[in-house]
N, CA, C and O atoms as a GROMACS GRO file, in nm:
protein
  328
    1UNK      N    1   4.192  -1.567   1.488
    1UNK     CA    2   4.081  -1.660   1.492
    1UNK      C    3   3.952  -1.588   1.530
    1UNK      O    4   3.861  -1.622   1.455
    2UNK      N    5   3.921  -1.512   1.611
    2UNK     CA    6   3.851  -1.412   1.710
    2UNK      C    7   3.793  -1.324   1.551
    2UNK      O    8   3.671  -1.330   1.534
    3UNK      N    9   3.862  -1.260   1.460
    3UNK     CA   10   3.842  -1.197   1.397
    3UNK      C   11   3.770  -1.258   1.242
    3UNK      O   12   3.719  -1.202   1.144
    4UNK      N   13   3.792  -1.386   1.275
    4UNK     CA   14   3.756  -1.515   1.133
    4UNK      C   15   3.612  -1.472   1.165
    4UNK      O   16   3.537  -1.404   1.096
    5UNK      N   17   3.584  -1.542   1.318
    5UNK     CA   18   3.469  -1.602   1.375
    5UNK      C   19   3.385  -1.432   1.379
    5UNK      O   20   3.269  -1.435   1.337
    6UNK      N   21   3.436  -1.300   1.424
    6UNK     CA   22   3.321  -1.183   1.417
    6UNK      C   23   3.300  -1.205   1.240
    6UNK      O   24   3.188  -1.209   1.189
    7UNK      N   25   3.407  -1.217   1.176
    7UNK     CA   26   3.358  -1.165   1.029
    7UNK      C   27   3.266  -1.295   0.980
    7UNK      O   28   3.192  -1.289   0.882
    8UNK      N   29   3.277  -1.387   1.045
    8UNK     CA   30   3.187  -1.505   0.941
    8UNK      C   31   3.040  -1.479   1.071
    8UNK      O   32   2.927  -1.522   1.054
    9UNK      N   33   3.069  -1.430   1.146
    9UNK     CA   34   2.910  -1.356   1.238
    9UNK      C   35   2.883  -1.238   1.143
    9UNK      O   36   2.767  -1.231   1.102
   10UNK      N   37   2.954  -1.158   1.107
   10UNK     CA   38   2.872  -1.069   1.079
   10UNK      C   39   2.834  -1.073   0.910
   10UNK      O   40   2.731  -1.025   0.862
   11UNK      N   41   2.942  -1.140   0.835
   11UNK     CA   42   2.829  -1.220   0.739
   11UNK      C   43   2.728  -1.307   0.740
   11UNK      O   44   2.690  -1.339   0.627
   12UNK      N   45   2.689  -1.340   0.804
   12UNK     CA   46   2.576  -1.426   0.847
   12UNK      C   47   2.486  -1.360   0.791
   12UNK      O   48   2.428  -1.367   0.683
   13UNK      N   49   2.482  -1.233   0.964
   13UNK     CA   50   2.411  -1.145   1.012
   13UNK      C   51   2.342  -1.068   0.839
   13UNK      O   52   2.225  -1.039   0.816
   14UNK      N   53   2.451  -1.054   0.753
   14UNK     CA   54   2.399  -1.019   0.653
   14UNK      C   55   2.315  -1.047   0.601
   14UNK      O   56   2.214  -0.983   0.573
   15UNK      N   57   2.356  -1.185   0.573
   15UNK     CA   58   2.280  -1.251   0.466
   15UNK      C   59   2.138  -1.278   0.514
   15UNK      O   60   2.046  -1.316   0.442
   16UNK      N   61   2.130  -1.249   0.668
   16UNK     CA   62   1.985  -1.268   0.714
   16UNK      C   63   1.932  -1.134   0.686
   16UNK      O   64   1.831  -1.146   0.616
   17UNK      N   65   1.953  -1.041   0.705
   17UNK     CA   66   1.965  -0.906   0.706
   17UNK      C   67   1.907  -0.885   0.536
   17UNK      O   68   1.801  -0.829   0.506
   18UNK      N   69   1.993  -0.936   0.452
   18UNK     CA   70   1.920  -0.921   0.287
   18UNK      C   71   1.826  -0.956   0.271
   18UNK      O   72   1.735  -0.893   0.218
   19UNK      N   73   1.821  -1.120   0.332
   19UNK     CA   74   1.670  -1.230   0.294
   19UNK      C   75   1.625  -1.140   0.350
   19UNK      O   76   1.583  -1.061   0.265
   20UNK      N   77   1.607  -1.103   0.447
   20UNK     CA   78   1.473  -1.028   0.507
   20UNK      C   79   1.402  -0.916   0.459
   20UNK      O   80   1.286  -0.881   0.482
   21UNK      N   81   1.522  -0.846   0.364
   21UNK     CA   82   1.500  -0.711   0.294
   21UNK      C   83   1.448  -0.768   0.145
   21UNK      O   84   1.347  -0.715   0.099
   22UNK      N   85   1.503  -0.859   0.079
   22UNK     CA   86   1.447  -0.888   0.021
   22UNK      C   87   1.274  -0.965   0.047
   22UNK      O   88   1.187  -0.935  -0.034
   23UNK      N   89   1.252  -1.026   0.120
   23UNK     CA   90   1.088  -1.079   0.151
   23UNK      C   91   1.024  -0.936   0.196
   23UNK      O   92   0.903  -0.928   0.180
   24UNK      N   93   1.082  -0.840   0.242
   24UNK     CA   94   1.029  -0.755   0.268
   24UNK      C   95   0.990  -0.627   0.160
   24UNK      O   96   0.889  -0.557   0.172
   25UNK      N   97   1.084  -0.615   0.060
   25UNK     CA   98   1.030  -0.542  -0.087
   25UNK      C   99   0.943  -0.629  -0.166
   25UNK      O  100   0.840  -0.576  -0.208
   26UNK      N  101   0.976  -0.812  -0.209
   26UNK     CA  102   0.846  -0.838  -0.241
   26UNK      C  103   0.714  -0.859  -0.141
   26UNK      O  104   0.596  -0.876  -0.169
   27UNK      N  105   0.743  -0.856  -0.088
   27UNK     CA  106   0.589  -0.844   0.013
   27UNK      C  107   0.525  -0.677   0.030
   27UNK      O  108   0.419  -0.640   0.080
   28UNK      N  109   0.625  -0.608  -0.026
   28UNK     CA  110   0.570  -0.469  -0.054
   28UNK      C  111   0.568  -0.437  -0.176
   28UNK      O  112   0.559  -0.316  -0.191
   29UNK      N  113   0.573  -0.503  -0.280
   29UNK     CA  114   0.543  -0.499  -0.398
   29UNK      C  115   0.418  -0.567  -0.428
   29UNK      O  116   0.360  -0.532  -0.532
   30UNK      N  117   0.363  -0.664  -0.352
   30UNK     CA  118   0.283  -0.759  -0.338
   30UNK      C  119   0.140  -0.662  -0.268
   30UNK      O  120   0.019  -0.656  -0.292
   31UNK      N  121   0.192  -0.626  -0.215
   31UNK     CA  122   0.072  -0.498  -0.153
   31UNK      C  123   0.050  -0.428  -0.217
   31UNK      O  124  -0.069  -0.428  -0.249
   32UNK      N  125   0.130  -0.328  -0.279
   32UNK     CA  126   0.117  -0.242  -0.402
   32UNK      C  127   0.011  -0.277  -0.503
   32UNK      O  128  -0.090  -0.213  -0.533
   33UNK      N  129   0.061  -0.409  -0.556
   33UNK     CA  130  -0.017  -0.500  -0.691
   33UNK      C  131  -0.177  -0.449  -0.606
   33UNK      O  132  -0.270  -0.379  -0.647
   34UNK      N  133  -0.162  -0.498  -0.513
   34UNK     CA  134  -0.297  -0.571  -0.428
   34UNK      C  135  -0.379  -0.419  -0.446
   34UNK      O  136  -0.494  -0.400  -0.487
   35UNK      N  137  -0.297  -0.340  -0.408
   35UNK     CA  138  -0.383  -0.174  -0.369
   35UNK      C  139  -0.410  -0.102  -0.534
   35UNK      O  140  -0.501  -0.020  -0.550
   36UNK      N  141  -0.328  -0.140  -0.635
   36UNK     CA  142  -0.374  -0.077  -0.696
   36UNK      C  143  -0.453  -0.190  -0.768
   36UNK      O  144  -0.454  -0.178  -0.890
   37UNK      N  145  -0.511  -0.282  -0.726
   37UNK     CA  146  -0.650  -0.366  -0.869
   37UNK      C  147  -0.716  -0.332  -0.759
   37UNK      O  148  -0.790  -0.428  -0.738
   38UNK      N  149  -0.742  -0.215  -0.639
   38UNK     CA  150  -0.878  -0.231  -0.553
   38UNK      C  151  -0.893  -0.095  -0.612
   38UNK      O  152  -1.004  -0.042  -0.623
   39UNK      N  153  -0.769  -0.031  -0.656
   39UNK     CA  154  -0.804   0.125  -0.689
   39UNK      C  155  -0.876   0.092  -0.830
   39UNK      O  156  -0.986   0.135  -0.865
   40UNK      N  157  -0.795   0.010  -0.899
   40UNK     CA  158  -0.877   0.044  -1.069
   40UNK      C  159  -1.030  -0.052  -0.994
   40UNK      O  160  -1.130  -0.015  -1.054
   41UNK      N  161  -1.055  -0.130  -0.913
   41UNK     CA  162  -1.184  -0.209  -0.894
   41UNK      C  163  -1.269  -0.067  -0.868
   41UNK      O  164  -1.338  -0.007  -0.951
   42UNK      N  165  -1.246  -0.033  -0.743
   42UNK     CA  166  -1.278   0.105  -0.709
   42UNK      C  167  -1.316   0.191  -0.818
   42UNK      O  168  -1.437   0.204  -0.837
   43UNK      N  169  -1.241   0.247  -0.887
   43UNK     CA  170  -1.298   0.345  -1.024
   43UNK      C  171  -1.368   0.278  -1.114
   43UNK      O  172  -1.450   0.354  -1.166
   44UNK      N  173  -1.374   0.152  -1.165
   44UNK     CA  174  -1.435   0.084  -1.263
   44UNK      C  175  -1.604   0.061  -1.157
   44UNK      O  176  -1.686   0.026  -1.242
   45UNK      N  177  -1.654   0.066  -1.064
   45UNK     CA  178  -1.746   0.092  -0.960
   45UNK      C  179  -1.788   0.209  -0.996
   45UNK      O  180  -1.887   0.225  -1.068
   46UNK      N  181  -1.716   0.306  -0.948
   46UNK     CA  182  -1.767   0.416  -0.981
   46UNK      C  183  -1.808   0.463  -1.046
   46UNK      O  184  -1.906   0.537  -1.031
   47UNK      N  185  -1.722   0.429  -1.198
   47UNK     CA  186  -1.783   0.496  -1.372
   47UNK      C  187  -1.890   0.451  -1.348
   47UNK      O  188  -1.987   0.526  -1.357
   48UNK      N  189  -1.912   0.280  -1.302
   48UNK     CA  190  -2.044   0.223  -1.358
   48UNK      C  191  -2.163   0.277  -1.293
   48UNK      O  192  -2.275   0.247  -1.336
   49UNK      N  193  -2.147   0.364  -1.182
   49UNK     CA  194  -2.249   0.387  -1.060
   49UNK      C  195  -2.307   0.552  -1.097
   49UNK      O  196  -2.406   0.611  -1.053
   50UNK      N  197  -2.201   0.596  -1.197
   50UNK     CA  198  -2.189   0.727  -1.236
   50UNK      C  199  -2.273   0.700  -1.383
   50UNK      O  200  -2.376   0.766  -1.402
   51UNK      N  201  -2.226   0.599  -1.489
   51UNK     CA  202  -2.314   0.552  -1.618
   51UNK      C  203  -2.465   0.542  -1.580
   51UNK      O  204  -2.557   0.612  -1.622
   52UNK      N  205  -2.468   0.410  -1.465
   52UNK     CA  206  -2.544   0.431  -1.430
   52UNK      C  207  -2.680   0.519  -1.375
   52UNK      O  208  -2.798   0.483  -1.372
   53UNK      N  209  -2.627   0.631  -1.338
   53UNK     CA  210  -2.739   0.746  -1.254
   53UNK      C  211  -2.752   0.775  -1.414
   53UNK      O  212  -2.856   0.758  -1.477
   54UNK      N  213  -2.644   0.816  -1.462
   54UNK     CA  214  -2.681   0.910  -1.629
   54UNK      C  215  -2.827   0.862  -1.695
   54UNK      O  216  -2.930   0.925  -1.722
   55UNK      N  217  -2.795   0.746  -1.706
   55UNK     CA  218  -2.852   0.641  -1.778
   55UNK      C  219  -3.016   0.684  -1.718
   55UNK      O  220  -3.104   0.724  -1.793
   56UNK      N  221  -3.034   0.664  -1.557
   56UNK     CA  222  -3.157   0.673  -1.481
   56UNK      C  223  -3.187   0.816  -1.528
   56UNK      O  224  -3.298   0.831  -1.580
   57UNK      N  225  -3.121   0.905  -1.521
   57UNK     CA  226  -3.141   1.078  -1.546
   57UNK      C  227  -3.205   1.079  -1.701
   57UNK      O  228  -3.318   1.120  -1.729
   58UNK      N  229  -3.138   1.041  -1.765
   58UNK     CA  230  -3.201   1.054  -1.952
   58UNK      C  231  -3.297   0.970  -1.920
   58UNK      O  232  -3.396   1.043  -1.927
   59UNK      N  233  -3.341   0.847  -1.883
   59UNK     CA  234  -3.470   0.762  -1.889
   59UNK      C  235  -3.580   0.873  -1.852
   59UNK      O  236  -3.670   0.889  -1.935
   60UNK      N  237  -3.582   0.964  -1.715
   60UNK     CA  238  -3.651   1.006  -1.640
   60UNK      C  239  -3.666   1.132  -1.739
   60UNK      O  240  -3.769   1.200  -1.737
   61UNK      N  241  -3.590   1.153  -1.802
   61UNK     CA  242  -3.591   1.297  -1.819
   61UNK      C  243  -3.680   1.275  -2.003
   61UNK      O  244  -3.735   1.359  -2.073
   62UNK      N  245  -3.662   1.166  -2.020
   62UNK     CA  246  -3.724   1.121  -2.184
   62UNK      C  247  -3.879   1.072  -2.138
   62UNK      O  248  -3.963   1.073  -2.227
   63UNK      N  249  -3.921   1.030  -2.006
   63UNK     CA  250  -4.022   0.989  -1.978
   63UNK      C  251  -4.123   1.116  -1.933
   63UNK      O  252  -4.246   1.113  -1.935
   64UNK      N  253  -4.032   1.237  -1.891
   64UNK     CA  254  -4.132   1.322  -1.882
   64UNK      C  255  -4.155   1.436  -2.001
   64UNK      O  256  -4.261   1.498  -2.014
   65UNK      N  257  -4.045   1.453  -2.083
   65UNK     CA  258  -4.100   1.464  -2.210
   65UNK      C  259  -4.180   1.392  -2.259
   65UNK      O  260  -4.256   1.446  -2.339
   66UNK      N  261  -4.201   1.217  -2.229
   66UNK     CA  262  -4.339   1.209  -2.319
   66UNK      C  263  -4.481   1.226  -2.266
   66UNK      O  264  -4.593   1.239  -2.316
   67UNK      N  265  -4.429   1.220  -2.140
   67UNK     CA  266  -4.561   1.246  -2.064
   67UNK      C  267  -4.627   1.400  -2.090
   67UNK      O  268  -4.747   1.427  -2.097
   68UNK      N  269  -4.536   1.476  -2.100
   68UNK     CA  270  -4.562   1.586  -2.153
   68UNK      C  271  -4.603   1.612  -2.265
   68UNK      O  272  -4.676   1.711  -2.269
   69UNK      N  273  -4.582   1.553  -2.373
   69UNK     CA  274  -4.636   1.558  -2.475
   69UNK      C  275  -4.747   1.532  -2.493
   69UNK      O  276  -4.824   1.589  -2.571
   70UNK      N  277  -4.776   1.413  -2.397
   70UNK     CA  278  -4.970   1.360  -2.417
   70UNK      C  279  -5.002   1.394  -2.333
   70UNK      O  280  -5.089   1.320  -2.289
   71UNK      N  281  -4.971   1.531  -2.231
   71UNK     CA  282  -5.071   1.621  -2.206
   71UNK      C  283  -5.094   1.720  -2.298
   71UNK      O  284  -5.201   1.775  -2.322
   72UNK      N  285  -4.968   1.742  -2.358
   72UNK     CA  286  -5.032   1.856  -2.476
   72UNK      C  287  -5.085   1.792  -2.576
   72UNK      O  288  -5.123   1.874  -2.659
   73UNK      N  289  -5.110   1.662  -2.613
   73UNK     CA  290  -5.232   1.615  -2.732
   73UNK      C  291  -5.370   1.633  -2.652
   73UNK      O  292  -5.472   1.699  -2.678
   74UNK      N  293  -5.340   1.562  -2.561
   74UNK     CA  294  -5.456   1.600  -2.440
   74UNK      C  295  -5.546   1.734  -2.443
   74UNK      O  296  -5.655   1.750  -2.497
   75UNK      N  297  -5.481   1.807  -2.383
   75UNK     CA  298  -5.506   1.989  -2.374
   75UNK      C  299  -5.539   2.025  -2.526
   75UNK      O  300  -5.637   2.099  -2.520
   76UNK      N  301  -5.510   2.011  -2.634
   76UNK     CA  302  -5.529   1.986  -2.784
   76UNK      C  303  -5.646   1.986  -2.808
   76UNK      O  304  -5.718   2.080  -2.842
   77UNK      N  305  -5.677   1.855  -2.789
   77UNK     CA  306  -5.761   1.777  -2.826
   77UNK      C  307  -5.881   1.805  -2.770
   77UNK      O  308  -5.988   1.791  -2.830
   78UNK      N  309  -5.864   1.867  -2.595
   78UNK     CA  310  -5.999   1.886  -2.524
   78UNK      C  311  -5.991   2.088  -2.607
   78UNK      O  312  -6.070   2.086  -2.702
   79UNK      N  313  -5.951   2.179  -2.601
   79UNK     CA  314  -5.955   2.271  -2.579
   79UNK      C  315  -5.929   2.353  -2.734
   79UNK      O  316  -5.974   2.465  -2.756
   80UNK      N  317  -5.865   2.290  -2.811
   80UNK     CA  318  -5.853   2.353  -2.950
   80UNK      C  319  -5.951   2.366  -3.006
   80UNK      O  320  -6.015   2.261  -3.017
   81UNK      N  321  -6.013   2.490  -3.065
   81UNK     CA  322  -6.108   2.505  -3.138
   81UNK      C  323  -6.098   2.465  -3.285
   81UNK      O  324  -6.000   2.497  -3.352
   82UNK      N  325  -6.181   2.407  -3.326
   82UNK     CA  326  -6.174   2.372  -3.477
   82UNK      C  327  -6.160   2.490  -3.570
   82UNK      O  328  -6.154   2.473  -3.691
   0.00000   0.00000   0.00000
């Protein structure tokens, strides 16, 4: 009887023992999900912050080519001899 009652204790003990392992892999699968849409959020940030500067760099860098240019119509215009 003694030996009914440890084995239906220590199946119990199991089956609490699984549920728990089980809530405990999906709740770590659940984190996982969670960590990697902050990683792709994270890099999809970044490209854009990285597109972004590019984007500012060619503007800046096309604006002083033209500025440059109408100093040299400028300088041209005052200083070229006919």
């Amino acid at each position: 009887m003694k030996k009914i009652m440890v084995a239906l204790l220590f199946a119990g003990f199991s089956l609490f023992a699984n549920a728990d392992m089980r809530d405990a892999q999906q709740q770590n699968q659940m984190q996982r999900m969670e960590n990697e849409r902050l990683r792709d959020e994270q890099r999809a940030y970044e490209q854009k912050r990285m597109d972004d500067q590019r984007k500012r760099e060619d503007a800046d860098r096309e604006s002083q080519k033209e500025f440059q240019r109408e100093q040299d119509q400028r300088f041209d215009k005052i200083y070229k001899r006919p």
